[in-house]
Every structure is written in C-alpha cells, then in structure tokens.
C-alpha positions as CSV (number, residue, x, y, z in Angstrom):
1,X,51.8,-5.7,-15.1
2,X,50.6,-7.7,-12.5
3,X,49.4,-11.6,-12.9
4,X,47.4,-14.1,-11.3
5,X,48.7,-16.3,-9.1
6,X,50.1,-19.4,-10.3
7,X,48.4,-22.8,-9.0
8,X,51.3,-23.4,-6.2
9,X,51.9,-19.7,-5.2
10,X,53.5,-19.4,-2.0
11,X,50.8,-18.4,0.5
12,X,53.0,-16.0,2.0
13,X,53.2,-14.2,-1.8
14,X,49.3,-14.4,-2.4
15,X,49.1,-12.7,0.9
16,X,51.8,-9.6,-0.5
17,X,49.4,-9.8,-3.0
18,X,46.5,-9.6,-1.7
19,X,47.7,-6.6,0.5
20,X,49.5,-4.1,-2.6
21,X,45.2,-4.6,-4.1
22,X,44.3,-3.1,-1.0
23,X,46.8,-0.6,-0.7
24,X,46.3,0.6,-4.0
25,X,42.5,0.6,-3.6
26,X,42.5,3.0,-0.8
27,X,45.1,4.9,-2.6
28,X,42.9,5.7,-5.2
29,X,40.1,5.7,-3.0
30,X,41.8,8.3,-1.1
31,X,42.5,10.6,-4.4
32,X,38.6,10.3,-5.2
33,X,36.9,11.2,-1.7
34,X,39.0,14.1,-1.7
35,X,38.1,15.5,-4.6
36,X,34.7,18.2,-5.0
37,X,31.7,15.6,-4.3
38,X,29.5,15.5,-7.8
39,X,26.2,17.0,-7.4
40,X,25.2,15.2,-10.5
41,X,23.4,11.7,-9.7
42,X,25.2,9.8,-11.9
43,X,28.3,10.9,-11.5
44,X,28.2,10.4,-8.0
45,X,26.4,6.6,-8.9
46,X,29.9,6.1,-11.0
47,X,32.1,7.7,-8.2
48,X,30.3,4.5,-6.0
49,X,30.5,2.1,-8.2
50,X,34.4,2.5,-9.0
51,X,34.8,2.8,-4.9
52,X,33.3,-0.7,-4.8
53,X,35.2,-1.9,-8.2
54,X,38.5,-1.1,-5.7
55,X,37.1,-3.2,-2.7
56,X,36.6,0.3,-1.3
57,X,33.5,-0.3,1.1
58,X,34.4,1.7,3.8
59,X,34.6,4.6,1.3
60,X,31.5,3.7,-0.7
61,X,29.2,3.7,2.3
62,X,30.6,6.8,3.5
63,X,29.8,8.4,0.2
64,X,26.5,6.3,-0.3
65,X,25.8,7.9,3.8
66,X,26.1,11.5,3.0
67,X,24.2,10.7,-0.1
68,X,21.4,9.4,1.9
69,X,21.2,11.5,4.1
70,X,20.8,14.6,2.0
71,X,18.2,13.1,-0.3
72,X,16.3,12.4,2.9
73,X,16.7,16.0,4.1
74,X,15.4,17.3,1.0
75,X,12.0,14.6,0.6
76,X,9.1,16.9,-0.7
77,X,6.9,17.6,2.3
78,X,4.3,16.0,-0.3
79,X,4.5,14.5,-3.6
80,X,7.2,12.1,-4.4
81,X,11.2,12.8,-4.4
82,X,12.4,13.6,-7.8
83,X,12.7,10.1,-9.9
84,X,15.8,10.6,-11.3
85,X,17.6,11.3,-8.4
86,X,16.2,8.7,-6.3
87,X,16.9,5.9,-8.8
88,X,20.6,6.3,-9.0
89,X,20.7,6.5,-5.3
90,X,18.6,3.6,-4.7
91,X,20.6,1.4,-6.8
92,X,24.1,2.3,-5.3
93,X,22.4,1.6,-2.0
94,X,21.3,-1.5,-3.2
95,X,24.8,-1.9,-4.3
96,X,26.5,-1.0,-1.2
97,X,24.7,-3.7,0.9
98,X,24.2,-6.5,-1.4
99,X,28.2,-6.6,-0.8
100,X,28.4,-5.1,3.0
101,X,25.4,-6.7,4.1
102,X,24.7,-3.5,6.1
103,X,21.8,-3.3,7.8
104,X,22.0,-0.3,9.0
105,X,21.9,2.0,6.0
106,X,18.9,0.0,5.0
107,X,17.2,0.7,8.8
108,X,18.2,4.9,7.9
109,X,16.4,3.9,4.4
110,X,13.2,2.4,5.4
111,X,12.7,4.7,8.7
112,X,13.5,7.8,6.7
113,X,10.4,7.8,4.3
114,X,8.0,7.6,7.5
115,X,8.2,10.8,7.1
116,X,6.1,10.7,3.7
117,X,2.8,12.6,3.6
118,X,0.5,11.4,0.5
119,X,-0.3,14.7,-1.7
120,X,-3.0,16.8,-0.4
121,X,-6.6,16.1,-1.9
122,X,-8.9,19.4,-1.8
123,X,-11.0,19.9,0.6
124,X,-14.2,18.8,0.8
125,X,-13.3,15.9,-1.9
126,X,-13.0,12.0,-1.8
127,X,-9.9,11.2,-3.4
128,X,-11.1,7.4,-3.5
129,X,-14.3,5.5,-3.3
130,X,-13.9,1.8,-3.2
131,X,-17.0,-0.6,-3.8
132,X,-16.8,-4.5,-4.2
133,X,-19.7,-5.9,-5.6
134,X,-21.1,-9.4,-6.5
135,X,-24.1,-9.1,-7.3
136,X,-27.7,-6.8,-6.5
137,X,-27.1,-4.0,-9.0
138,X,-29.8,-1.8,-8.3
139,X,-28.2,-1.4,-4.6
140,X,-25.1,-0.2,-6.3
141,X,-27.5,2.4,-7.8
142,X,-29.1,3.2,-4.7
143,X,-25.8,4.0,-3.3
144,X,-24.0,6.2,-6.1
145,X,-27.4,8.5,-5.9
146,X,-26.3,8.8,-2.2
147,X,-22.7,10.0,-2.9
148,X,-22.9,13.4,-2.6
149,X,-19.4,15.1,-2.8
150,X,-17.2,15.1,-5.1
151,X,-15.2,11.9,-5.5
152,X,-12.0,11.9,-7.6
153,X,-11.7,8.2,-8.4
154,X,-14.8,5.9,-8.1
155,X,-13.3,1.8,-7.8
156,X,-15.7,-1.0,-8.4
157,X,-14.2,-4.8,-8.1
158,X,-16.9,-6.6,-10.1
159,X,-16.9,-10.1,-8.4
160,X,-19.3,-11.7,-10.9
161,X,-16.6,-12.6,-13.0
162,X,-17.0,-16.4,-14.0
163,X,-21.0,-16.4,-13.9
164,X,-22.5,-16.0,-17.0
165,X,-26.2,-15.8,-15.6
166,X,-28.1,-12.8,-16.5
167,X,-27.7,-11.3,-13.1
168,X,-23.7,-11.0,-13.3
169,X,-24.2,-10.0,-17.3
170,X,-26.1,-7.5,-16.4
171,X,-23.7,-6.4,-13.6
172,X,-21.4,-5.9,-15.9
173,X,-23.6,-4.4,-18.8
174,X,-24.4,-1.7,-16.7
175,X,-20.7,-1.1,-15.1
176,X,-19.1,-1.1,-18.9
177,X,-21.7,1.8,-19.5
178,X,-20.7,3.7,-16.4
179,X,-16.9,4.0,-17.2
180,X,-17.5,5.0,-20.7
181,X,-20.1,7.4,-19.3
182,X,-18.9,8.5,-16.4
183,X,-21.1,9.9,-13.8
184,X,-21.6,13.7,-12.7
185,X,-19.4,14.7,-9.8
186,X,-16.9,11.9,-10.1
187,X,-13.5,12.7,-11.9
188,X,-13.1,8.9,-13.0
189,X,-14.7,5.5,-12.6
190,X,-12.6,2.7,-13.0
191,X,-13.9,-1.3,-13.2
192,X,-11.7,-3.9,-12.0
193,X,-12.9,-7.7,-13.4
194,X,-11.4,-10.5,-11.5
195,X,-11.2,-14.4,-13.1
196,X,-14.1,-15.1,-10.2
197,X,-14.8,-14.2,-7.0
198,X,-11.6,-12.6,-5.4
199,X,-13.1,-13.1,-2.3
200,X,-13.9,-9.1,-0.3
201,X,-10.2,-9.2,1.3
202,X,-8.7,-8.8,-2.1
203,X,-10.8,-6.7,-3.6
204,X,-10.1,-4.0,-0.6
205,X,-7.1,-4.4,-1.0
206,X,-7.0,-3.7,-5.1
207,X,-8.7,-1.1,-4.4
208,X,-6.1,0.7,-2.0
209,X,-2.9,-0.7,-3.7
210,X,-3.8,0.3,-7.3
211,X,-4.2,4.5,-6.3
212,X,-1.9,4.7,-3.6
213,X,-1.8,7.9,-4.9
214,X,-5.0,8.9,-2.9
215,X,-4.3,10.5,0.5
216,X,-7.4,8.7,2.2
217,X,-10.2,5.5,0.6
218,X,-13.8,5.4,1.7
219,X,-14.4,1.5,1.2
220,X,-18.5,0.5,1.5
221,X,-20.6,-2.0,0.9
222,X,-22.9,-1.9,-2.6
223,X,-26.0,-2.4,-1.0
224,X,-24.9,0.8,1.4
225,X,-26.5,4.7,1.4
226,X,-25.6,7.7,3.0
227,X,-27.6,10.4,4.7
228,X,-27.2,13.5,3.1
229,X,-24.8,15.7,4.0
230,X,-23.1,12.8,5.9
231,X,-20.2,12.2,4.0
232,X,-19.0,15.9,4.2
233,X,-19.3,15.7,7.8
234,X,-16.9,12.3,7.2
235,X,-14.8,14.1,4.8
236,X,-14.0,16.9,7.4
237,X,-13.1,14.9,10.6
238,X,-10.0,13.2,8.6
239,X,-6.8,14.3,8.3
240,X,-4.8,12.7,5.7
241,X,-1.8,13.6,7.3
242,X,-2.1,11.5,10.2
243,X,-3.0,7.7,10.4
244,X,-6.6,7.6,10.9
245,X,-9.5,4.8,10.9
246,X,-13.2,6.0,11.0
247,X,-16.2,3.6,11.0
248,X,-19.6,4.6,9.7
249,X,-21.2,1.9,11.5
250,X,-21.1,0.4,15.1
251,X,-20.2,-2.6,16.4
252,X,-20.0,-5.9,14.2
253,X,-21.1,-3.4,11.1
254,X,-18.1,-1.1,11.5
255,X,-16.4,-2.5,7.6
256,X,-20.1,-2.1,6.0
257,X,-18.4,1.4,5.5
258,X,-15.1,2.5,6.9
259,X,-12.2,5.5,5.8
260,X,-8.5,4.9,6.3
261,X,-5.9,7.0,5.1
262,X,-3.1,6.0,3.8
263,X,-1.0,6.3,6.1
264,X,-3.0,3.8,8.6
265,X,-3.1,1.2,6.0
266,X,0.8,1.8,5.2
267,X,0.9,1.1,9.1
268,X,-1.3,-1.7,9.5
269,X,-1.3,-3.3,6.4
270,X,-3.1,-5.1,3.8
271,X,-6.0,-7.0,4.5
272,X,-5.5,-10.9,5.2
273,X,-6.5,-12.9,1.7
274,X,-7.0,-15.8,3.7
275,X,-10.7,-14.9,4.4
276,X,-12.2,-16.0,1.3
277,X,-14.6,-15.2,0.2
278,X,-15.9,-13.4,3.1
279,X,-16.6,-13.2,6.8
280,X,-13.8,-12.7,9.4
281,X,-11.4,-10.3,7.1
282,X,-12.9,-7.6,8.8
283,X,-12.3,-9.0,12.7
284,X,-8.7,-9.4,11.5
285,X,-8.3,-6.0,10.5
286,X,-9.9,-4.6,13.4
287,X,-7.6,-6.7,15.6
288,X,-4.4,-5.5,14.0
289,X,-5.5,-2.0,14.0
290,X,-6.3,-1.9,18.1
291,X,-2.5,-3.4,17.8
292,X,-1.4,-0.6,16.1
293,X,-1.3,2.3,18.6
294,X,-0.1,4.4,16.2
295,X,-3.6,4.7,14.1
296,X,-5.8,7.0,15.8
297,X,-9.5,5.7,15.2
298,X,-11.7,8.7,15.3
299,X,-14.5,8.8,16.8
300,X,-17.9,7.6,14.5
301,X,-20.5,8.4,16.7
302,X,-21.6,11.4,14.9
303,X,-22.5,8.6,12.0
304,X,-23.6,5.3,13.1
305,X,-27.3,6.1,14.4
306,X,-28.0,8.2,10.8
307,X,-26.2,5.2,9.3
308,X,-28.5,2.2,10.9
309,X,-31.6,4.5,10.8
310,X,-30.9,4.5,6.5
311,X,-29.6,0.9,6.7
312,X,-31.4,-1.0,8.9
313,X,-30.7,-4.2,6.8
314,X,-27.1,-5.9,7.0
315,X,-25.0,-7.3,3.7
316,X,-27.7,-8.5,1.0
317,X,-25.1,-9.9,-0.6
318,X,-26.3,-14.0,0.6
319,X,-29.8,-13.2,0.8
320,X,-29.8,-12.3,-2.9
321,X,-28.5,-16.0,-3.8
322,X,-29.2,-19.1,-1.7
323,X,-26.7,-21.1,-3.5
324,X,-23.9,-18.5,-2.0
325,X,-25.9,-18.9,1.1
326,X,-25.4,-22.2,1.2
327,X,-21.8,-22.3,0.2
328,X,-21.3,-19.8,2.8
329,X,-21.7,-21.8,5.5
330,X,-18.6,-24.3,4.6
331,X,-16.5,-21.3,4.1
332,X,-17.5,-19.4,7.0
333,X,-16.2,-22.2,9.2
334,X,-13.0,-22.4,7.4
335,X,-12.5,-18.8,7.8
336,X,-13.6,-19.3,11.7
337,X,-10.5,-21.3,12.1
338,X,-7.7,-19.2,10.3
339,X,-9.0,-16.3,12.5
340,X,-8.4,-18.2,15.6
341,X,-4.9,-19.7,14.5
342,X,-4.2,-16.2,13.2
343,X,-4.5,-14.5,16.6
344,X,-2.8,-17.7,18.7
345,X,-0.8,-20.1,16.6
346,X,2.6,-19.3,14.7
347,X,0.2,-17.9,11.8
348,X,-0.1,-14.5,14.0
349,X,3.4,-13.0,12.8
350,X,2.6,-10.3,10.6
351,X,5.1,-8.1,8.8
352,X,2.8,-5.2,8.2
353,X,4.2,-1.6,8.6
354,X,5.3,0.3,5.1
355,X,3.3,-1.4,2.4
356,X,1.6,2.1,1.3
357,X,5.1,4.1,0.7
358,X,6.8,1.1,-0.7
359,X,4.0,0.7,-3.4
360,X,3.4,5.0,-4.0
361,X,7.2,4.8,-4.8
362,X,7.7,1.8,-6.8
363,X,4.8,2.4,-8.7
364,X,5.0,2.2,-12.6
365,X,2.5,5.3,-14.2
C-alpha cells in the first residue's frame, strides 16, 4: 500500500512516484479503451469519469471525441436530441475541459448544433405573434380583428405595469379576460406583466427567448393592422429553415412589424436593452443584421404600400400620453448617444451568434 510523501521526501523519490501513478493510470486506462465501448449513456459517463479519476486525459477525450461525434451525427433533422443522452454527454464534456482546457472539443460542440432546424410549424400557421403594448387598448383590438391565420401562441408584454391609472387598469382588465378566454383561431394567449416599463427592447426579446420553440415570430406594433389576406402572403414567403428577416413596412417603419425566424435571431442576436424605453433599438438591430451576411432579408415590397395605405399613422404610443411625450425627449437623447458609441467606440463588440439553440436546449419545460 502506497503512502504519501513524507514532508522531506527526496525529490528524486516523489518524482518515481509521481511516474508508477502514471504508469498505472494508463495501464488501466489501456485495459478500459480496449474493452466493447458501452452504448449505454451512463456507463460510458462512468467509463469517463474513472479515465479522468486516473489522470487519463488523453484517453478521456478520445472517448469523450467519438462520443461527440456520434451524437452529432445522429441530431434529429428537427426537434431536439434525445435528453437523456445529451445530458450525460454534456456533462463529461464539461468534465473533460474544465480539466484539459480544450478548446477545441468545445469549438466541434458549439459549431456542430448549427446544424439545428427549429420543428416545422404547419403551413399556413404563425407559430408566434409578439405584441408589446403600453397603453391604447382599443388599437390592440383593432389589430387582433386583423389577424387572420391561424396563430399558435399569441405574446402580449403589458408595459403598464406600475401605473395604476384607469387607462393601464383597464389594459390589464381586458388582457386578464383574453387569456382566460382565449380568442378564435389562436391556440394560446399568454400575458407577460413586467414591474414597469421594460422598455420595447426587452419586451422583443421576452417574447422570442420565452418560445424558442417557435420556428419563426411576427413582432408588431399594438396600434398596427393588416390587410386581409396579407399575412398569408407573409406566412408563405418564409422559410423557417433558413435565416430570414422580412419587414412589413419601408424605410424608418420597417420594426412597426417585422418576421425573423429563429434561426436569424440565433445569428444576430438579442436586441440591445440599452435602448430604453424606446427609439434607436430598432437602428441597432437593423445594423447588426446588414452585418450579418448570413440572414437573407427577403424582400417586403409585396407589403409595404398595403401596409402604409392601412397605417398611414406612425407609433400612437406618445401621442396617447404627453407626459411620455415629454419624458421622451430626455430619453431619446440618451438613447442617440449609446447608438453612436455602439457603432464606433469599444461598446460595438458584440457576442451575438447562437443565443436561439443555446436557449431551445437549455430550456426547462
């Protein structure tokens, strides 16, 4: 039985040591690999585990490797990889290069679930309507009369949280009704209720990290309506297989009503919370997507004049309130700044790409 080393061990002996753990390691190392690989997740998660006990590496990454690269020939063309599985390989990964500091397994990782494809959403449906809203419920009407396909998950952000004037608690009078009611042609409506004012950055992106289970998000204005017959004309240009932007307006109006899939907001990422309340969020975006050369914008033109011919009014949103008006104009400016420090000083890093897998996978249901 062997012992530690005494407090005035002769280097030279630590070092004999030292070298009999190694040689037994890969001894037994040795008498593992060659045995039948398990097929059973957590067998094979043991198998790593007592590689790594034996100061193994080289042999756990080797195992941990052809682990890899199997699950990642087997992903699901859609859907998510089977969770049990994918845990215990995940954590023996983990494992492997918390102690290895190997990047490169973690590169094979990460570029291996770009090829994730959301699950397909039937045709002719919205899997995910997003509207923010602050105040001005009888445009919110106005636009749910318009929406006219099927929708699988309706998303309000009621902004009026923290106001107690009639206004806002009739807002939310009327949106409490509406998810215990539900509404004819949409599978669910769910109410998110902020402290306060989230600001229209974060409540986009609520809306797309909370179902990142929908293949593509049509996010619009509350004081917006469609055509009809429009947004089946939308509904068939995307493909939520590829990373796509489309705009229902021109110009400066282009993120009154927009559709990404998820795959273009996995590539560009979340909006910027900086932009608060309002104003600005929406240049950002549009910047970092022209930056992105893998999102293919589509083409809106078929839209925009319908859309301005039934909108010819921009947001309501400040003309509704003059004290947000007026608060507006401080917050505006501040906004003005970030955008130009965002696109020229040190603020313009942005580690962007993978946010939609990362969350689909990690999600708790």
């Amino acid at each position: 039985m062997s012992h530690p080393p005494r407090r005035h061990t002769d280097p030279n002996a630590l070092e004999h040591l030292v070298a009999r753990w190694r040689q037994a390691g890969d001894h037994y190392a040795h008498g593992l690999l060659h045995q039948p690989i398990p097929t059973d997740p957590e067998a094979r998660s043991r198998a790593v585990e007592l590689l790594l006990n034996l100061g193994a590496w080289p042999q756990a990454r080797a195992l941990v490797l052809s682990w890899l690269l199997e699950w990642l020939a087997n992903l699901p063309e859609r859907g998510k990889p089977d969770p049990q599985p994918s845990e215990a390989l995940w954590r023996c990964l983990a494992d492997v290069c918390e102690r290895s500091q190997d990047g490169q397994l973690l590169e094979l990782f990460w570029q291996g679930l770009e090829q994730l494809r959301p699950q397909a959403a039937p045709a002719g449906v919205l899997p995910l309507v997003g509207v923010p809203i602050l105040n001005g419920e009888e445009h919110l009407h106005n636009l749910l009369a318009s929406l006219d396909v099927p929708i699988d998950v309706l998303a309000i952000v009621d902004q009026s949280g923290g106001r107690n004037d009639p206004q806002a608690l009739q807002l939310r009078h009327t949106l409490r009704k509406m998810e215990r009611e539900g509404m004819p042609g949409i599978g669910q409506i769910r109410v998110a209720r902020p402290f306060a004012n989230a600001g229209v950055a974060a409540a986009w992106n609520q809306i797309l990290l909370s179902f990142p289970q929908a293949a593509m998000a049509l996010i619009v204005n509350h004081d917006v309506v469609f055509p009809p017959g429009l947004l089946a004309e939308v509904v068939a240009q995307l493909n939520p297989d590829q990373p796509q932007y489309l705009a229902l307006f021109p110009g400066d109006r282009a993120f009154s009503a927009f559709v990404l899939t998820a795959l273009a907001w996995d590539a560009v990422g979340r909006f910027d919370e900086r932009y608060y309340p309002a104003y600005c969020e929406d240049l950002d975006y549009r910047d970092r997507l022209l930056a992105t050369p893998s999102v293919q914008r589509l083409n809106g033109s078929f839209a925009h004049g319908r859309m301005l011919a039934q909108n010819p009014l921009q947001s309501r949103t400040l003309a509704a309130d003059p004290g947000l008006a007026q608060q507006n104009k401080r917050s505006f400016q501040l906004n003005r700044l970030w955008y130009f420090f965002r696109r020229r000083g040190p603020g313009s890093a942005w580690l962007a790409s993978g946010l939609w897998r990362q969350r689909w996978l990690g999600e708790w249901e």
